[in-house]
LUMNUGU-56399 format. One line per field, with one value per residue: residue number from 1; y, x, z of N, C-alpha, C in turn. Coordinates in nm, 4 decimals, always signed. Each point is the difference from the previous one (the first is absolute). Example, Ala and Ser with C-alpha at 12.3 -4.5 7.8 and 13.67 -1.06 7.14 Angstrom:
! LUMNUGU-56399
num: (1 | 2)
ny: (-0.5690 | +0.1050)
nx: (+1.3190 | -0.0350)
nz: (+0.7800 | -0.0720)
cay: (+0.1190 | +0.1190)
cax: (-0.0890 | +0.0820)
caz: (+0.0000 | +0.0060)
cy: (+0.1200 | +0.1090)
cx: (+0.0900 | -0.0770)
cz: (+0.0000 | +0.0730)
This chain:
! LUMNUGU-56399
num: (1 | 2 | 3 | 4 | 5 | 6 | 7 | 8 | 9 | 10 | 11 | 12 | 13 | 14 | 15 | 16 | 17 | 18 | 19 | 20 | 21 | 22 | 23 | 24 | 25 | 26 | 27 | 28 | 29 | 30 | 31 | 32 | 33 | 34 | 35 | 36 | 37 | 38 | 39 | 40 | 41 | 42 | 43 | 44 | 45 | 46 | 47 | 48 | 49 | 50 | 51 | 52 | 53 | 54 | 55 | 56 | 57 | 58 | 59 | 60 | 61 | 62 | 63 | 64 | 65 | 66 | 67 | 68 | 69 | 70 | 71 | 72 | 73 | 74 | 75 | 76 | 77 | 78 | 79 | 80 | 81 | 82 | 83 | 84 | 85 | 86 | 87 | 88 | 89 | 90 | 91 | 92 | 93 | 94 | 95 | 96 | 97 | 98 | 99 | 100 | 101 | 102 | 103 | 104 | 105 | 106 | 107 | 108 | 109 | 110 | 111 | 112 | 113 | 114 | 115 | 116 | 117 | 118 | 119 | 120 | 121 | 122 | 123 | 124 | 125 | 126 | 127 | 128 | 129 | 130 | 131 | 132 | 133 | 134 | 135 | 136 | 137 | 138 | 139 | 140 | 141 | 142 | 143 | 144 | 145 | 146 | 147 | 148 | 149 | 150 | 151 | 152 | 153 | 154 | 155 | 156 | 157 | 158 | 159 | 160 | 161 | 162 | 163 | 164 | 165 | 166 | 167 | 168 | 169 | 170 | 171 | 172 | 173 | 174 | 175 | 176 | 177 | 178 | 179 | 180 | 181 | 182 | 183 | 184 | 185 | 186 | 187 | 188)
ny: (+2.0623 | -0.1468 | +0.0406 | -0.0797 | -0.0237 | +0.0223 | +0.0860 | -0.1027 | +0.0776 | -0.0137 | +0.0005 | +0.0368 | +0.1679 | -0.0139 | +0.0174 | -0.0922 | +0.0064 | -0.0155 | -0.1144 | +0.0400 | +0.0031 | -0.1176 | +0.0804 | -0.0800 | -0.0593 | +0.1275 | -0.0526 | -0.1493 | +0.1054 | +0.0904 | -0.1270 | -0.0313 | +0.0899 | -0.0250 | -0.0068 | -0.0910 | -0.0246 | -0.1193 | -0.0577 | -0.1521 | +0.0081 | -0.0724 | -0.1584 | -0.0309 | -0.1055 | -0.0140 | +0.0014 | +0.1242 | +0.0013 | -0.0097 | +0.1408 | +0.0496 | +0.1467 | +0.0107 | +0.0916 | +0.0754 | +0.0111 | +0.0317 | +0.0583 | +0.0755 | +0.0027 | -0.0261 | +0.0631 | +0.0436 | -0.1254 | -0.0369 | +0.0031 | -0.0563 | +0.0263 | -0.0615 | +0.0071 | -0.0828 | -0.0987 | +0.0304 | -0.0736 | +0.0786 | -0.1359 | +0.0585 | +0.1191 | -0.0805 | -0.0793 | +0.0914 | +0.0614 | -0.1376 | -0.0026 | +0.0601 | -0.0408 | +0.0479 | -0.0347 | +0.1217 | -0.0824 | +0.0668 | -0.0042 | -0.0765 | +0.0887 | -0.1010 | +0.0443 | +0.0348 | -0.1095 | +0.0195 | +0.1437 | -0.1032 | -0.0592 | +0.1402 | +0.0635 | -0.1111 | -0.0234 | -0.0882 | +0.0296 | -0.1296 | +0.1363 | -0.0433 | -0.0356 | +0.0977 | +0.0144 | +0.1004 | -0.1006 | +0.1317 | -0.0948 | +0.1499 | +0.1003 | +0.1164 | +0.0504 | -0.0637 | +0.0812 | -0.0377 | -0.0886 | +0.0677 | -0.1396 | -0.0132 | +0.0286 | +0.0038 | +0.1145 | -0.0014 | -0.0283 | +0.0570 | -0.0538 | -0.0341 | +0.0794 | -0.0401 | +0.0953 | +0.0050 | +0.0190 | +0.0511 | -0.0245 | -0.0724 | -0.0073 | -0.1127 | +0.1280 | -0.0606 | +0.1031 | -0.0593 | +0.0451 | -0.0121 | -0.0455 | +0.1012 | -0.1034 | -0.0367 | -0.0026 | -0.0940 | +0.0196 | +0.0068 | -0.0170 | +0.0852 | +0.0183 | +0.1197 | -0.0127 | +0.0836 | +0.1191 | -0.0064 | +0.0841 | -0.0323 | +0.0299 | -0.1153 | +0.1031 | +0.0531 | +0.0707 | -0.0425 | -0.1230 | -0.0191 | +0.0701 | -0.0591 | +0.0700 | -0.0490 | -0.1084 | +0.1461 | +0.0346 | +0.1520)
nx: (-2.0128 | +0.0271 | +0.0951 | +0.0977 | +0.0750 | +0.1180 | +0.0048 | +0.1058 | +0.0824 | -0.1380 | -0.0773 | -0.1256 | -0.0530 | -0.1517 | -0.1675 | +0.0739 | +0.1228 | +0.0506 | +0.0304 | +0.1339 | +0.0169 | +0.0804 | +0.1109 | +0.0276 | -0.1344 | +0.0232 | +0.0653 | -0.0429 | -0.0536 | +0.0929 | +0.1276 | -0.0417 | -0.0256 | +0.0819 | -0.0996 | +0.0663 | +0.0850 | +0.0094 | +0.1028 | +0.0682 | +0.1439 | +0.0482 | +0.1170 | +0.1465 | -0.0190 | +0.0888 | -0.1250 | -0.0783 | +0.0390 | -0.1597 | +0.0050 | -0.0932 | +0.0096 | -0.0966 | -0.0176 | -0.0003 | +0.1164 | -0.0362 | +0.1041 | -0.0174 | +0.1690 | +0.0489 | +0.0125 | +0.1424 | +0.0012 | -0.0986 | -0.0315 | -0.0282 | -0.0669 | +0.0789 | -0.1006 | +0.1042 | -0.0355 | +0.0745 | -0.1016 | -0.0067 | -0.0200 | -0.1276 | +0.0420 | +0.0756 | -0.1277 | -0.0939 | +0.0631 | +0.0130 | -0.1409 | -0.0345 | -0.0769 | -0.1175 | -0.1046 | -0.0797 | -0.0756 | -0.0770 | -0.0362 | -0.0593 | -0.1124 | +0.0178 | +0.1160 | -0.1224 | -0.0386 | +0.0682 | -0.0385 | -0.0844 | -0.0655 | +0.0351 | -0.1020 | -0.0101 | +0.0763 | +0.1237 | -0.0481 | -0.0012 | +0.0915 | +0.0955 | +0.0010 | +0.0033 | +0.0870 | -0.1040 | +0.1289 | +0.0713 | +0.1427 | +0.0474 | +0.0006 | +0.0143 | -0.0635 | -0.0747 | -0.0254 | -0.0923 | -0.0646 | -0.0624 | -0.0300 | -0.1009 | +0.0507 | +0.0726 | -0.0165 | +0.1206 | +0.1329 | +0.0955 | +0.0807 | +0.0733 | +0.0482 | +0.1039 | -0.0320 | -0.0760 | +0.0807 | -0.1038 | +0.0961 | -0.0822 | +0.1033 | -0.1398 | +0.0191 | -0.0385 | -0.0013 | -0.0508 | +0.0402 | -0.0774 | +0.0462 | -0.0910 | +0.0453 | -0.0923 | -0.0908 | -0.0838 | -0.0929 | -0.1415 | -0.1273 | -0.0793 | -0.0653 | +0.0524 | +0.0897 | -0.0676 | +0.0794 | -0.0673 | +0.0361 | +0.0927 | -0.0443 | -0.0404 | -0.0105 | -0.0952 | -0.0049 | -0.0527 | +0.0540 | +0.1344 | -0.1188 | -0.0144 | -0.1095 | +0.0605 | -0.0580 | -0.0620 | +0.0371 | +0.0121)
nz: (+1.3897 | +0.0038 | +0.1214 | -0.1249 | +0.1353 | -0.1160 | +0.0515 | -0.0079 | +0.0174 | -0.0797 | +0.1126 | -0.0661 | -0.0657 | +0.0556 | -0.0791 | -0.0205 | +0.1259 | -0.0937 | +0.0300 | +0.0234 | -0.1415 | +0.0174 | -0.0576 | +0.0430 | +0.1226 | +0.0637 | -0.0637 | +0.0104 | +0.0814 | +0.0364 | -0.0125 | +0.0922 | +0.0215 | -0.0163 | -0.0843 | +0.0051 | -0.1186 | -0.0264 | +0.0456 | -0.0574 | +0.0741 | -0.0970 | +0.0261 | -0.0162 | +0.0560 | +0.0857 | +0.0416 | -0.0010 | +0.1225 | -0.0447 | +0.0238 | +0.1356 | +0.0280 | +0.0341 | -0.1004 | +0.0456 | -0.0151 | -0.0913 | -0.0562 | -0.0752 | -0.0466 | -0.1309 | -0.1246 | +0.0631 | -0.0411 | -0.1054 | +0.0765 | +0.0738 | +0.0730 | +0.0440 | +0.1275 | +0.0427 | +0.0362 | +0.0295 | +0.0657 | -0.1236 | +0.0157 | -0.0469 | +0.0792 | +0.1040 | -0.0538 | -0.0014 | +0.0921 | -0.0215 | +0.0039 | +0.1010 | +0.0133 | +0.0057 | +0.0071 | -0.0256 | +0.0735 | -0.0664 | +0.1421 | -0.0877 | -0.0030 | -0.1326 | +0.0279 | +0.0460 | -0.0081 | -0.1218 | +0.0417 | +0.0350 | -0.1338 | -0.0376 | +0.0313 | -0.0029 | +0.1010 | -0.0141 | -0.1551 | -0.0236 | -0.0540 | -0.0488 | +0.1103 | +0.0400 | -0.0704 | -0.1571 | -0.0633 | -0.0668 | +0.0375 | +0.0454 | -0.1020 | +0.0200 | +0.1142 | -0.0852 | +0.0590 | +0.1247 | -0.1195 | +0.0554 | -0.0587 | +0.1101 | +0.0905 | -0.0940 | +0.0321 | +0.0753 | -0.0707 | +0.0589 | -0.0607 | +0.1058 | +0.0062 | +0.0578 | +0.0251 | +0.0813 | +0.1160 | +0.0398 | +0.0841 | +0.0370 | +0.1593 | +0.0697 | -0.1072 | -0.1190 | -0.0584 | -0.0656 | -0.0904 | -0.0707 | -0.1066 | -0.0234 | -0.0395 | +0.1065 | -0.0629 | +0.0661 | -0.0408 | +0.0741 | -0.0171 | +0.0892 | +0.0916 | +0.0366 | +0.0238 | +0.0705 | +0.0795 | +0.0628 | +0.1154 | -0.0218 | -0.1489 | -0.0931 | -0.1464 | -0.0356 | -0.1470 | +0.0028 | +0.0105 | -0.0082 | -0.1095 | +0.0094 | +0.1223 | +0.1400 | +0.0811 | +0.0323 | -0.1139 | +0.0525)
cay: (-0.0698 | +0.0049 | -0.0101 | -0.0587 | +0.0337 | -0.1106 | -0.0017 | -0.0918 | +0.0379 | +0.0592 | +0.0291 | +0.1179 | +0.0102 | +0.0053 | +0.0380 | -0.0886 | -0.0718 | -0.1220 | -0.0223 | +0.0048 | -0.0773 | +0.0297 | +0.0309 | -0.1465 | +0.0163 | +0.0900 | -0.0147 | -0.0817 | +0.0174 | +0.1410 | -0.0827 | -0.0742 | +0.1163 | -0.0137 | -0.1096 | -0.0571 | -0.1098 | -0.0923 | -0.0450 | -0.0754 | +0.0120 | -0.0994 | +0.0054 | -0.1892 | +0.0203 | -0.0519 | -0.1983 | +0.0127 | -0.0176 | +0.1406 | +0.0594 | +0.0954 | +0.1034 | +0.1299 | +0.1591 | +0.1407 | +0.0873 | -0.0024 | +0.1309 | +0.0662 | +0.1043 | +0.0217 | -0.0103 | +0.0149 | -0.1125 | -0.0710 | -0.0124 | -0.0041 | -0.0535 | -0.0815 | -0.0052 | -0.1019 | +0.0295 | -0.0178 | -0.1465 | -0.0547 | -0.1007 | +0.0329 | +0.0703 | -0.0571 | -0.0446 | +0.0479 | +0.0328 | -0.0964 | -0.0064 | +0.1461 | -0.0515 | -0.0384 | +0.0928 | +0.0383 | -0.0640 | +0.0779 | -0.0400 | +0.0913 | -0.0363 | -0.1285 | -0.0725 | +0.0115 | -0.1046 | +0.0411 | +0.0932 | -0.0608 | -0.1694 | +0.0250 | +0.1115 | -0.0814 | -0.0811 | -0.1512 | -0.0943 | -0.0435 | +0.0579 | -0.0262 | -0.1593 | +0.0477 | +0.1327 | -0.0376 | +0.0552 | -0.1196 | +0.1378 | +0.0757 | -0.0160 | +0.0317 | -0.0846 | -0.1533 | -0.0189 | -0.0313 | +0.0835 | -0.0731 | -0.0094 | -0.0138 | +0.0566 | +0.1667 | +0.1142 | +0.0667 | +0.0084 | +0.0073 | -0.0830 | +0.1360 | +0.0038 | +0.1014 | +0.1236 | +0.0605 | -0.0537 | +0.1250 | -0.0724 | +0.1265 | -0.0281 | -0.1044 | -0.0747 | +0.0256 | +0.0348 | -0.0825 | +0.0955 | -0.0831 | +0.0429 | -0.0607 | -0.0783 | -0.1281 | +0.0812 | -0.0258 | +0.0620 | -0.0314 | +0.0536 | -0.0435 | +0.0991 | -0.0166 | -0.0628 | +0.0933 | -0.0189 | +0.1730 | -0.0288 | -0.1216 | -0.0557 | +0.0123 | +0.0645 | +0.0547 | +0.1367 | +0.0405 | -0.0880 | +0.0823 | +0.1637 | -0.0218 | -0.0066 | -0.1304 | +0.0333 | +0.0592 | +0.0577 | +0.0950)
cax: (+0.1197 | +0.1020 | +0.1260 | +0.0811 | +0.1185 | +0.0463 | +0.1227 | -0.0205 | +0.0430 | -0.1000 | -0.1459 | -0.0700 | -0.1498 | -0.0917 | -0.0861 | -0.1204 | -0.0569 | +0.0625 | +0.1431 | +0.0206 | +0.0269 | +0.1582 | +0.0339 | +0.0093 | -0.0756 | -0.0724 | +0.0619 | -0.0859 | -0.1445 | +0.0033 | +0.0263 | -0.1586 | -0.0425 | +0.0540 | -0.0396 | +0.0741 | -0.0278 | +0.0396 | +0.0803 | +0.0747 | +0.0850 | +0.0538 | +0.1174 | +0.0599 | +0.1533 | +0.1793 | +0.0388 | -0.0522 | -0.1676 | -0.0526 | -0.0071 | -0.0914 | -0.0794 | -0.1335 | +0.0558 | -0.0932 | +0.1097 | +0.0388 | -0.0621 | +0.0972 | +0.0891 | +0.0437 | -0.0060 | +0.1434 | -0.0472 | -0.1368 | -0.0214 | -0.0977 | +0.0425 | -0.0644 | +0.0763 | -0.0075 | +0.0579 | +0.1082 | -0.0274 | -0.1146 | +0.0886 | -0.0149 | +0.0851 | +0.1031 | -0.0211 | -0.0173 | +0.1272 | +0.0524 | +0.0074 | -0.0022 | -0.1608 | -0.1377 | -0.1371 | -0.1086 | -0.1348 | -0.1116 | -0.1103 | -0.1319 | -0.0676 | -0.0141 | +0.1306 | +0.0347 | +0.0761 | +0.1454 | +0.0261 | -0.0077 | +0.1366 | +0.1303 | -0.0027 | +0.0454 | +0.1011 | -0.0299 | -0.0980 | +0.0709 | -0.1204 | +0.0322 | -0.0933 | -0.1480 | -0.0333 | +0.1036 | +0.0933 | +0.0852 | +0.1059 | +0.0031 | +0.1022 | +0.1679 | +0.0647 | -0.0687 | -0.0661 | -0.1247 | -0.1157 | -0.1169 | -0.0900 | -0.1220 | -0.0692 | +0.0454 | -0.0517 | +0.1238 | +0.1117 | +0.1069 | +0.1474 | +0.0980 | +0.1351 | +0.0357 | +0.1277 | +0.0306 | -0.0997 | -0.0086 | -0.1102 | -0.0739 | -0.1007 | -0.0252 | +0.0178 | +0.1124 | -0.0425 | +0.0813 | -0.0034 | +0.0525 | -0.0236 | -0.0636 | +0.0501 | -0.1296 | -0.1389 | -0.1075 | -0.1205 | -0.0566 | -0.1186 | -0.0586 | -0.0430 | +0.1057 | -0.0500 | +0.0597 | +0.0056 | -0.0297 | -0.0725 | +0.0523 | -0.0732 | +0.0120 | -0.1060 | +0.0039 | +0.0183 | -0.1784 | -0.0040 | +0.0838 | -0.0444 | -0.0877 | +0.0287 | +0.0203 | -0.0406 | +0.0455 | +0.0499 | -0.0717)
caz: (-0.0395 | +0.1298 | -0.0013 | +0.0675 | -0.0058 | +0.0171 | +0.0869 | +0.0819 | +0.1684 | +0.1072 | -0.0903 | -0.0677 | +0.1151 | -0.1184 | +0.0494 | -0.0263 | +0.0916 | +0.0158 | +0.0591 | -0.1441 | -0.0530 | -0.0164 | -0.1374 | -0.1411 | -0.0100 | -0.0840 | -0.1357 | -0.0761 | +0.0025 | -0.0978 | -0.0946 | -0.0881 | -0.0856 | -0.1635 | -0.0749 | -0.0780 | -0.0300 | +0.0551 | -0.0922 | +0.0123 | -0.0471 | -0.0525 | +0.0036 | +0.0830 | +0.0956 | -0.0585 | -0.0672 | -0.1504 | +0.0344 | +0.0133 | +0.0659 | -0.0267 | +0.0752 | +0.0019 | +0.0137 | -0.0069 | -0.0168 | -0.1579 | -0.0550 | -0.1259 | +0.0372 | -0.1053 | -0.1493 | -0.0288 | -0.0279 | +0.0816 | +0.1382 | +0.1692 | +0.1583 | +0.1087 | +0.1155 | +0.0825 | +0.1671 | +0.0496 | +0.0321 | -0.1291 | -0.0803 | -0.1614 | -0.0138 | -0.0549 | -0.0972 | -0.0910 | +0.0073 | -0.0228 | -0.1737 | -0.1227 | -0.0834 | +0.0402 | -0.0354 | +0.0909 | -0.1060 | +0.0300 | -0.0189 | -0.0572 | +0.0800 | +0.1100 | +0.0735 | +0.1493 | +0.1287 | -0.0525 | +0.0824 | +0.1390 | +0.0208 | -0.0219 | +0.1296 | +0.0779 | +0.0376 | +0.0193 | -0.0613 | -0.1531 | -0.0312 | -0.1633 | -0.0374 | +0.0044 | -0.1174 | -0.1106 | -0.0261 | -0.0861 | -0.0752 | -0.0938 | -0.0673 | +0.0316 | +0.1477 | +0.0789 | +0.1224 | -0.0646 | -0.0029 | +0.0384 | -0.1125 | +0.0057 | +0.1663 | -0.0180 | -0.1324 | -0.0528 | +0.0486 | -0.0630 | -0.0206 | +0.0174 | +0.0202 | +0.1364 | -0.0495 | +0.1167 | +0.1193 | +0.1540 | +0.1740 | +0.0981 | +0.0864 | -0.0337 | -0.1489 | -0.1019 | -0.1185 | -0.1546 | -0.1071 | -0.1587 | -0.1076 | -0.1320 | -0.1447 | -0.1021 | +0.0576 | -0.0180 | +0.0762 | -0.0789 | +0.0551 | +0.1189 | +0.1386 | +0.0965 | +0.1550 | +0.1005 | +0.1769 | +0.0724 | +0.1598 | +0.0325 | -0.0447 | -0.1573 | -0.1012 | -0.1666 | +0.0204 | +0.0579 | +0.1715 | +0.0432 | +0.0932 | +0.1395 | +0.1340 | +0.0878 | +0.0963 | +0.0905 | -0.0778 | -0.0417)
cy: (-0.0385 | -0.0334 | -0.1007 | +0.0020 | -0.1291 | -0.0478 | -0.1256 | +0.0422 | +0.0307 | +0.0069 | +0.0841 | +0.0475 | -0.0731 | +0.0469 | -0.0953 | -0.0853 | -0.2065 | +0.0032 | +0.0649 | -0.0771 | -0.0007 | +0.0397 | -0.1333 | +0.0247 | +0.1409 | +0.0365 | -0.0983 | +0.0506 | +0.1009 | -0.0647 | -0.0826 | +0.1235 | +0.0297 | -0.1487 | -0.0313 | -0.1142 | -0.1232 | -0.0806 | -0.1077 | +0.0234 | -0.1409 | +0.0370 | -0.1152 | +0.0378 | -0.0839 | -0.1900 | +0.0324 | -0.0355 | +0.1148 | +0.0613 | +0.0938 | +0.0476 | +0.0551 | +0.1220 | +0.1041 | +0.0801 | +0.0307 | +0.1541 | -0.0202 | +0.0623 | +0.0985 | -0.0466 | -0.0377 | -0.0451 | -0.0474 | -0.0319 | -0.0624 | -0.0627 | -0.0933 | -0.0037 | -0.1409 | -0.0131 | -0.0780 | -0.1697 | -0.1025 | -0.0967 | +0.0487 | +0.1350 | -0.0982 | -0.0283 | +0.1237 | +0.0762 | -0.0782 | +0.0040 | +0.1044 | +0.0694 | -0.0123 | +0.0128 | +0.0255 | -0.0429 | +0.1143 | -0.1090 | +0.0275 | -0.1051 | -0.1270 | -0.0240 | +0.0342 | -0.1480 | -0.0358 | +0.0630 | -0.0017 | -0.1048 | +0.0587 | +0.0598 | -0.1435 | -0.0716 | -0.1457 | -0.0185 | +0.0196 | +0.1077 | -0.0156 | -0.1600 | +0.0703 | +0.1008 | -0.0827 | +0.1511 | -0.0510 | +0.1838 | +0.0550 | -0.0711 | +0.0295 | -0.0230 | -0.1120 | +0.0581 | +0.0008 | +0.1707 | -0.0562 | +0.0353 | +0.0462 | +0.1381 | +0.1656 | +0.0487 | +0.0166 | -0.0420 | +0.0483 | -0.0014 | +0.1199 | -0.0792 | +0.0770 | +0.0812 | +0.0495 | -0.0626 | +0.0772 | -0.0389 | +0.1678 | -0.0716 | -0.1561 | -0.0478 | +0.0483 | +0.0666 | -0.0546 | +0.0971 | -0.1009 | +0.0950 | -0.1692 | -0.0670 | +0.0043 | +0.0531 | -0.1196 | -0.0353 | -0.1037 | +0.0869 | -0.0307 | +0.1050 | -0.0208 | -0.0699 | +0.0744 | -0.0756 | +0.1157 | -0.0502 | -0.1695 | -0.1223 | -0.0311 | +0.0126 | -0.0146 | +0.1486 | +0.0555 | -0.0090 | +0.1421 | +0.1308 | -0.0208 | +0.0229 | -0.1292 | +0.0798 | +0.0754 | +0.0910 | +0.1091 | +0.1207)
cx: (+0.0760 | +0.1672 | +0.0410 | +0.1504 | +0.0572 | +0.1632 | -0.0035 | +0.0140 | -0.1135 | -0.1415 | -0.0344 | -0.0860 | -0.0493 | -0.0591 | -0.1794 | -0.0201 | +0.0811 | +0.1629 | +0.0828 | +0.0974 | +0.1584 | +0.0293 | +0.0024 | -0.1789 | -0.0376 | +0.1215 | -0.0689 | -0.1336 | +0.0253 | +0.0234 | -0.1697 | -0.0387 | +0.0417 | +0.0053 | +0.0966 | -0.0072 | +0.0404 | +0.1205 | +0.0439 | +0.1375 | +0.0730 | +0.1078 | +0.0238 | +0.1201 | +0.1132 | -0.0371 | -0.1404 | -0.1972 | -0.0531 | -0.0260 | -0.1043 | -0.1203 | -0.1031 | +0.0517 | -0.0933 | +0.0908 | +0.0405 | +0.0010 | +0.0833 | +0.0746 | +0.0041 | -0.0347 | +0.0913 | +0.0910 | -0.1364 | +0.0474 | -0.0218 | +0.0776 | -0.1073 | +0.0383 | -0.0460 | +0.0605 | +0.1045 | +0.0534 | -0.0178 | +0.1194 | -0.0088 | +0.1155 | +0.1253 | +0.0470 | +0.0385 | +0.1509 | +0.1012 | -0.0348 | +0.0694 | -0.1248 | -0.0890 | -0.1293 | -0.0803 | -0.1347 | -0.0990 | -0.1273 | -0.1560 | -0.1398 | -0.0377 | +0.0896 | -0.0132 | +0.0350 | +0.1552 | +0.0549 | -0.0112 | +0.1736 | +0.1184 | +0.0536 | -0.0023 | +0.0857 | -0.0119 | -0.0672 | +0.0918 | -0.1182 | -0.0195 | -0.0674 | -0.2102 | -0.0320 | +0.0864 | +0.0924 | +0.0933 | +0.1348 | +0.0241 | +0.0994 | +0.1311 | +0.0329 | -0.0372 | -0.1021 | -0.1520 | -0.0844 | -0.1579 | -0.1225 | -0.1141 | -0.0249 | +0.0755 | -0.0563 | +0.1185 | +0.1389 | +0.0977 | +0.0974 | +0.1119 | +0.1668 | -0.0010 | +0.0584 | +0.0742 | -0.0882 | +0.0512 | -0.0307 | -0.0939 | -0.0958 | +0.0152 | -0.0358 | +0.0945 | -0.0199 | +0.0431 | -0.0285 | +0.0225 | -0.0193 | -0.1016 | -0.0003 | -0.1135 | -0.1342 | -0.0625 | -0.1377 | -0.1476 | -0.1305 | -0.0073 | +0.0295 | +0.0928 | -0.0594 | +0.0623 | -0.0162 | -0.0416 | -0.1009 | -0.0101 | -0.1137 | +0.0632 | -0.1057 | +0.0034 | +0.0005 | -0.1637 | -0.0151 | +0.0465 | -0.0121 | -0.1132 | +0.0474 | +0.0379 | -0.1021 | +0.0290 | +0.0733 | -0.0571 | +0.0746)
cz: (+0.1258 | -0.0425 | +0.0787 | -0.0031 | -0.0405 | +0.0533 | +0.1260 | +0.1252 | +0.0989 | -0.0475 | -0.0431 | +0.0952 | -0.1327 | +0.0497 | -0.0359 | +0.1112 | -0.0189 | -0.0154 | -0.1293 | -0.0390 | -0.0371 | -0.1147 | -0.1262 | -0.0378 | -0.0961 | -0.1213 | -0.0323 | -0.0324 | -0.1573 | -0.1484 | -0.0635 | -0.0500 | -0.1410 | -0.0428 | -0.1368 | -0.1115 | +0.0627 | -0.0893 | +0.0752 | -0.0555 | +0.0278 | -0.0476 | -0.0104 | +0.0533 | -0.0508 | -0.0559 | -0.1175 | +0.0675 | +0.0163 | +0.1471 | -0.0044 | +0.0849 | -0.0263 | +0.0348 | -0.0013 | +0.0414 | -0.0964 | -0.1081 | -0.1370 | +0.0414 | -0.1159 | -0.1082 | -0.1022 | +0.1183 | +0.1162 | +0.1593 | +0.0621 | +0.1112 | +0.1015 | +0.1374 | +0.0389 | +0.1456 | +0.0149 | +0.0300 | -0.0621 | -0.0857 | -0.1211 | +0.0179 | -0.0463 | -0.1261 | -0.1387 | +0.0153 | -0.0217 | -0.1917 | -0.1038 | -0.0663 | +0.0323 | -0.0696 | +0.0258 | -0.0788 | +0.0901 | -0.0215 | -0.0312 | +0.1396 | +0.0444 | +0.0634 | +0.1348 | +0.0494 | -0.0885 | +0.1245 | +0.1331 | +0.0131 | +0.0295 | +0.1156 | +0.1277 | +0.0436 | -0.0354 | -0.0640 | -0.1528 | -0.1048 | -0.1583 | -0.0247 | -0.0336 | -0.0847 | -0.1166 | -0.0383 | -0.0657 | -0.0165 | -0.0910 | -0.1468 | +0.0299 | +0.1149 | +0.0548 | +0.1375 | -0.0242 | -0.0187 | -0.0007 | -0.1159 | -0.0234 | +0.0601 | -0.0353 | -0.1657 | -0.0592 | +0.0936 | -0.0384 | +0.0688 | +0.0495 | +0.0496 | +0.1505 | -0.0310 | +0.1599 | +0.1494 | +0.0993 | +0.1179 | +0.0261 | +0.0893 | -0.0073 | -0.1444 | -0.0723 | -0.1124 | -0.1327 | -0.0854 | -0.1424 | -0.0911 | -0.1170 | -0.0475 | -0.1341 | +0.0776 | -0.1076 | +0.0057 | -0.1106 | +0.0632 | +0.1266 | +0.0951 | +0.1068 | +0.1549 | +0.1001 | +0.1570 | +0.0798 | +0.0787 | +0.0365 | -0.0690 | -0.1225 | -0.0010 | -0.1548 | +0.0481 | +0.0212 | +0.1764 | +0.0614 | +0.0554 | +0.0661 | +0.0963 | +0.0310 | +0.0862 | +0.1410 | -0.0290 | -0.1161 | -0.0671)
């Protein structure tokens, strides 16, 4: 097993013999290790245009009242936005949506001209038709800075869902849930 420090002020020993690695680096490495689902979180902003991120920050908080949270970064026009709405949603994407999950996870590209979608009922923001297993519709209840992000906390509204295979992220790959336990290469 090797150690890494992740304290910025300085290097590590190791003992494998290569440079080591700065703390952001070995938090991304430890982060690919937990394989996640993948989500688009959708919104609009103050003139009603859609807004929207690739997430793998995503958990359940609560039951009383339904839950979840999202971390976004800080930079993120879709933050404004969705803090500006009040409103957002999280579309879970099922396995074909990996290039959904690429478009979104990209800068500068009109990403609602390349996917279907159409708004919710009660908050108008998009939800994506084709390319998710499941969404649901939330309210902001609360927002936490931590760091270069933001934590969004909603509550629930609307859950709706149809068939299909989640689409995960882990070791800096998309998978299905078979892909996924596999070794990567070099990797024992």
């Amino acid at each position: 097993m090797r150690s890494t420090r992740t304290d910025p002020s300085g290097p590590s020993d190791r003992d494998d013999g290569r440079a080591p690695r700065t703390a952001v680096d070995a938090f991304r490495s430890l982060m690919s290790g937990f394989p996640s689902g993948v989500a688009v979180v959708t919104t609009v902003d103050g003139s009603g245009a859609p807004r929207g991120l690739t997430c793998t920050s995503m958990c359940g908080v609560g039951l009383h009242p339904p839950s979840l949270l999202v971390c976004v970064d800080n930079r993120s026009g879709t933050l404004r936005a969705l803090c500006e709405s009040g409103a957002f949603a999280v579309n879970l994407l099922h396995t074909g949506g990996r290039s959904t999950a690429e478009t979104f996870a990209t800068r500068g590209r009109d990403r609602f001209a390349e996917v279907a979608w159409e708004p919710t009922a009660r908050y108008r923001v998009p939800r994506l038709t084709e390319d998710a297993h499941a969404t649901a519709e939330c309210r902001v209840l609360r927002t936490h800075p931590a760091g270069d992000h933001t934590v969004v906390i909603g509550a629930v509204e609307e859950v709706l869902s149809r068939p299909g295979a989640p689409l995960l992220y882990g070791r800096r790959r998309f998978a299905d849930w078979s892909r996924l336990a596999e070794p990567t290469t070099g990797e024992r």
